[in-house]
Every structure is written in C-alpha cells, then in structure tokens.
N, C-alpha and C positions, 0 to 999 in steps of 0.2 A: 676387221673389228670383231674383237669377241662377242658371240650370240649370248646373251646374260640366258640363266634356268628358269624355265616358266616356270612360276607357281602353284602346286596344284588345287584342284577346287576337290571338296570330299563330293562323294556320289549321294551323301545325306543332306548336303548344305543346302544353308538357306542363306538368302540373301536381300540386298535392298537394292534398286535405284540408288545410285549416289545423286544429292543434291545439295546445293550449297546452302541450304538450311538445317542440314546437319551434320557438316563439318565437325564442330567443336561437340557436338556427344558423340560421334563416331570417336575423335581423338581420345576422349575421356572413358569410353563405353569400355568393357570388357568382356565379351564371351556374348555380346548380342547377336553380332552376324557373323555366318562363318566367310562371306566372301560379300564383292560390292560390282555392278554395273555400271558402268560412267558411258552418259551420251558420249562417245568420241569426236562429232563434231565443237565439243564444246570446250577442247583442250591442245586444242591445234594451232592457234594464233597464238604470233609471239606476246602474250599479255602475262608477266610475271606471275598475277597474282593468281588467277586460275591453277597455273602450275604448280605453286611452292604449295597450295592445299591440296595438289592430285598426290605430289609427291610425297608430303608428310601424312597420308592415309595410305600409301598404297606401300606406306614403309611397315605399315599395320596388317594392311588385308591383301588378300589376292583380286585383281580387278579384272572385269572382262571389258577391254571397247567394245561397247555396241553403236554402231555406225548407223544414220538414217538418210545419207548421201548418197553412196556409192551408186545408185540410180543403175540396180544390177539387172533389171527387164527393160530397161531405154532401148533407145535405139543410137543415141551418142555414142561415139570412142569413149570409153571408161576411163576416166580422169587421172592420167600418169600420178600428177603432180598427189594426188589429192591421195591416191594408196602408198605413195613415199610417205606421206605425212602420218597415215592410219598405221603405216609401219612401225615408223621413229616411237609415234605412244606408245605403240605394244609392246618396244621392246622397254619403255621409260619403265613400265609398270611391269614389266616381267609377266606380260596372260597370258594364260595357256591356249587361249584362240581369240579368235575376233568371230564379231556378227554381226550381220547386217539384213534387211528386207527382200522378200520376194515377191518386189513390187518395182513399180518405175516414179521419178520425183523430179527429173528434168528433158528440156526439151531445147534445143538452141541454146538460147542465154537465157531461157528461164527456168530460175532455180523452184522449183515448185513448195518445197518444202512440207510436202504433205508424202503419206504413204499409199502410191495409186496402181488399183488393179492392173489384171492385164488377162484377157479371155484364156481360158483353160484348154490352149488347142494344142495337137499335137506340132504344129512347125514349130512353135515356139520354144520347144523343150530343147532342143540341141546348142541354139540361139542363147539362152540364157542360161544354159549350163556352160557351156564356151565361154563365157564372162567369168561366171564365179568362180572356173578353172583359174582364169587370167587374173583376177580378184587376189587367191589364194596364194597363188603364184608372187606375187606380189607383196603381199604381206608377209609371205614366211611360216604362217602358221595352221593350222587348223581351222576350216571358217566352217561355220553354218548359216541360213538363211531362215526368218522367222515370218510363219502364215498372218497375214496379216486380215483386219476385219473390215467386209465389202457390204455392203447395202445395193448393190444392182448386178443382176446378170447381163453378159455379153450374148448374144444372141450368136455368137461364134463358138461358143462351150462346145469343149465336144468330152469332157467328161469331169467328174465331181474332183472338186479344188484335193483332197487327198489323194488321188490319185498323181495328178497334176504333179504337188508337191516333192511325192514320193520319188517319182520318173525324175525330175528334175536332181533330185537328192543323188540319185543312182548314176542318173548320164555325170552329175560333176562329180562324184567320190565327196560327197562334202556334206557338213552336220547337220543336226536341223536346231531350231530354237524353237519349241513347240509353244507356243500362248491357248495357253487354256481358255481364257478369259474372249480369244478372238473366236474362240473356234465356238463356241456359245454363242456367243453376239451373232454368228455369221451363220449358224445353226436355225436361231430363231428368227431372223430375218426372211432367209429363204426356205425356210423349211422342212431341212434333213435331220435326220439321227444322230446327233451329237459324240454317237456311241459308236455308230457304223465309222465315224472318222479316225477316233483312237486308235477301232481295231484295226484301219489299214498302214497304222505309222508303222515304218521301219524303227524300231525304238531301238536298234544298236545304234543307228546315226544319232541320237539324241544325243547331244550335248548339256541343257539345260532346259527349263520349262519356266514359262512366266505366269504370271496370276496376277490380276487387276480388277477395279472395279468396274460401271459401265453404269447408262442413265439409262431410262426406260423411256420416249417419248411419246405424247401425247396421241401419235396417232400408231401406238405399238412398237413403231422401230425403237432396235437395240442401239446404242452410240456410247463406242468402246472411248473412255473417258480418262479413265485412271484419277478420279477426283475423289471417292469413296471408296470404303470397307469392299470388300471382296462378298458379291451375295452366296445366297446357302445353293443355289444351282450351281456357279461354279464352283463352289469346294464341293458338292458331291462328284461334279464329272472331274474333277484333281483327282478324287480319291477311288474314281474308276480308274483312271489314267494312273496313278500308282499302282494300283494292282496290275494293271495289264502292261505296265513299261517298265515299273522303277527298280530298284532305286537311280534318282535322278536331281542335280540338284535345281531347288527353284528359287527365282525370283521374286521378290513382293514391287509391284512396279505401282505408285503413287506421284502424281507427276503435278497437280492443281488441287485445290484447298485441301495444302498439307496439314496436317496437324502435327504436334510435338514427336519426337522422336520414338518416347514411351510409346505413343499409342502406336506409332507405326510396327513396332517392336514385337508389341502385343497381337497386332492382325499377323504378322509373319509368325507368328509361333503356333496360330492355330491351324497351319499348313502340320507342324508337327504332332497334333492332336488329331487331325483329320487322316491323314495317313495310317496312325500305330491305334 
C-alpha cells in the first residue's frame, strides 16, 4: 500500500483544537488557521459521520492526531489493535506525526480516561521510552510526548519533571509537545521556576507547543482546564519560550465553554502579537 505525503505544518503556525463546533467555520473560514489537532481517539470507530467531517477538513488543513489512550507510562502491553487504528488516521489525514501523553490512563480493564502522573525516577526512563519506541514503530511516523499538569509529588522523585522528560525524549529518539499552559499550572503548584524548565528543553525535539487556559481555585491550586482565554502569565512564559526555542508551531487548545469561532480565532492570533 502506497504511504500517502504528510503534510507539512509551517515552523510559524498556529493552530486550533479541532471540535465539532467548528466544523462549518473551519469549511467556510479562509487563512484563519494554518494547521488543526484532532483528539484521535474521537475518529476511530466505524461512525460515518465523525469521519466525512474529519475528511472534508483535513482536505483543507494539515492535522495532527493527538492521542490521550496510548497509556504510554502503564504498566499494560500497549494495545496492538489500538496503534493499527492511530495508524490507519494518520495516514487518512496525511500528519506529519502523531502525539500522545507522558503520562499512564489504564490499568487491567480499566480505562481511566484521565491524564495520570507517574514519579520522575530514574527506572522508569528506559521502561517508557521502550514503549514510545514500540509506539512509534507502530505508527510509521514521527511521535512526540506532551508534559502533562500534576497537583501532587511522588515521594519517589528523584529529579525535576524537565529533566525527567528530557531523558525520556533522548532514550526514545522521539518529539516533544511542550504545553505551555501545563508547565505554569505545574510551576505554581509545586513551586519551581517556570523558566529554569524552558531552559532545560531540548527544543530541536520540539515538534509543536500548546497554550491553554486554566482556573485558579479557591484554595490557590492551578487546574489546567482549557475553558477560558489564555492568562497574561502564560503568554509571557510563551513569549520567553519563543525566544529561547522558536520558531515553533502552536496550538490554541479550548476544549469546555467554547465560544464562537471568531473569538477563538482572535485568542489564537494574539500568540502572533506576543511573539513579534
């Protein structure tokens, strides 16, 4: 079977969360987004109708599967069936990679569906970079792994989550998906320099970078949300993280009380004012 030509994504682009509340201004839109994210889990069953909208957008833009299954820090065999599947989309939509979490989401039969830590030790690193090898392997293409936002430390840490990440980036040869927005959240929660994290990125594995919004609660903790505008602390650490990595492209990730297309359109452009 002929491998179809990934698409490419520009190193300036910007882009969106694909959701199916904006379908029909995606179809109609012209020169808003240079490129689009589709949950991958959510294009995988045989249900017609999901697909003929994945396909008449992705006949428009370039897509990346971003996958929140593959359960790539578990301790489960990695689900044959389930990176056949992540495969067959990526090649439907022609990405130029796939991405998924650096984090674990199942256990036996249970499917967790959440994105859950996993202590920053050194066994570990070999262990879940031997997956995302077998991951990649898999898939065909290009993968990265995106930092995800924690609210409790492991009393097993044995060194700072950038570090961690990094090691793991290097044992698997594989990309990163840097979220701005977690690294903030996970920053102010525990405590660290928001800034000492950027500088230890390997920012040639960077693939892309995400930006989100996030709630503040009641009793100070951060909870990465993606239901609101992007605050003014994460667009200045973006626009450190531009200087010290880019050019790279980003995401606007909005996920719960969306608003109209305009306005999301409008929060994504000012990634482009904050950078130049």
């Amino acid at each position: 079977m002929t491998t179809p030509t990934p698409r490419e994504i520009p190193r300036h682009g910007l882009g969106l969360s694909l959701r199916p509340e904006h379908y029909q201004a995606l179809r109609e839109s012209t020169g808003a987004v240079d490129f689009l994210e589709c949950i991958a889990d959510n294009y995988l069953e045989p249900s017609d109708i999901p697909r003929k909208n994945l396909d008449q957008i992705a006949a428009k833009y370039p897509i990346v599967p971003h996958s929140v299954s593959l359960n790539l820090a578990g301790t489960d065999a990695l689900d044959t069936r389930f990176l056949e599947r992540i495969a067959w989309l990526a090649r439907r939509v022609r990405a130029p990679f796939v991405t998924d979490h650096l984090c674990w989401a199942r256990f036996g039969d249970a499917h967790l569906y959440d994105l859950l830590p996993v202590p920053y030790a050194n066994d570990l690193i070999p262990w879940i970079g031997h997956r995302i090898q077998a991951a990649r392997s898999a898939v065909g293409l290009p993968f990265g792994i995106e930092n995800v936002s924690t609210y409790f430390r492991f009393g097993r840490d044995e060194m700072p989550e950038w570090e961690f990440i990094s090691r793991i980036a290097e044992t698997a040869d594989c990309g990163l998906l840097i979220d701005i927005n977690n690294i903030y959240v996970s920053a102010v929660n525990h405590g660290f320099d928001a800034i000492d994290y950027l500088k230890a990125i390997p920012w040639k594995r960077v693939l892309y970078v995400h930006i989100a919004g996030h709630q503040k609660r009641p009793d100070g903790l951060l909870h990465d949300t993606h239901d609101r505008a992007v605050s003014q602390d994460v667009w200045r650490l973006y626009a450190a993280a531009w200087r010290l990595g880019g050019p790279f492209p980003t995401v606007l990730e909005w996920d719960a009380d969306l608003p109209d297309f305009a306005t999301v359109v409008a929060e994504l452009e000012l990634a482009r004012m904050v950078r130049e």
